[in-house]
GURORO-369391 format. One record per residue (C-alpha): residue in one letter; x, y negated, z. Coordinates in Angstrom, 1 decimal, always signed. Example, Ala and Ser with C-alpha at 12.3 -4.5 7.8 and 13.67 -1.06 7.14 Angstrom:
A/+12.3/+4.5/+7.8
S/+13.7/+1.1/+7.1
***
This chain:
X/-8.2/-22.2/+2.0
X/-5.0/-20.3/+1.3
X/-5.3/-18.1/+4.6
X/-8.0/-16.6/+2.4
X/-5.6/-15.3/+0.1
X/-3.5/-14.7/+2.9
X/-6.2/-12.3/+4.3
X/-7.7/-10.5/+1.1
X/-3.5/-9.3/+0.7
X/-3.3/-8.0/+4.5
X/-6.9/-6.1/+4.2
X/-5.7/-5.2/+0.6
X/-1.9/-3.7/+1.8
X/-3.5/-2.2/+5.0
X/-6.0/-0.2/+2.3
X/-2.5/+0.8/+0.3
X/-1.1/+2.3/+3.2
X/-4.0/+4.1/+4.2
X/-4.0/+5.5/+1.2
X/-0.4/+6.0/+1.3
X/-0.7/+7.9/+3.9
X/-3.9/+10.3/+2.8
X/-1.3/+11.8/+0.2
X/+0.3/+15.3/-0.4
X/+3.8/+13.3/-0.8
X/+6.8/+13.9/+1.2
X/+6.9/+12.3/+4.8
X/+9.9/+10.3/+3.2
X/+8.0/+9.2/+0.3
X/+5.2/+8.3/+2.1
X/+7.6/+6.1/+4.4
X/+9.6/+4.8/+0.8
X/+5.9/+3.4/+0.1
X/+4.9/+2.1/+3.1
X/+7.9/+0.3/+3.5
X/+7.7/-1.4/+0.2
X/+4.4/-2.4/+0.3
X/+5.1/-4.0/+3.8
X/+8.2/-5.8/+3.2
X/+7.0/-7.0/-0.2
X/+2.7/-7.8/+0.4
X/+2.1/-8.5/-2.9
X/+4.3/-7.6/-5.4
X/+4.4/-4.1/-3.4
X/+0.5/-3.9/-3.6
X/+1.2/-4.2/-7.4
X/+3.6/-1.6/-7.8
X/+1.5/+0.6/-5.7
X/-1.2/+0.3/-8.0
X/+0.4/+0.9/-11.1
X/+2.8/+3.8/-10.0
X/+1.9/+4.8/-6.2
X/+1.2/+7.9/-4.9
X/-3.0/+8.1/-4.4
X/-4.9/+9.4/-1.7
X/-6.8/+12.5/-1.9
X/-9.9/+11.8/-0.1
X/-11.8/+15.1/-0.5
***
């Protein structure tokens, strides 16, 4: 049962960086984010979250 949790975080960070990535940032920022959210799963998801850059999808 906890490879669900383990799953819902990967589909959940992969989403972040995505989004991470659809932003007007810096290539350096971008990389600063993506690098936290993949060394640190969940605690970088949160972060993200609350202070992140977000994407602009339109």
């Amino acid at each position: 049962m906890s490879y669900i949790f383990g799953i819902i975080i990967f589909v959940l960070d992969v989403w972040a960086i995505a989004s991470i990535i659809n932003t007007n940032e810096t290539m350096t920022t971008k990389l600063i984010w993506i690098a936290l959210v993949a060394f640190l799963p969940l605690l970088g998801l949160i972060i993200w979250w609350f202070a992140g850059p977000k994407a602009n999808y339109g």
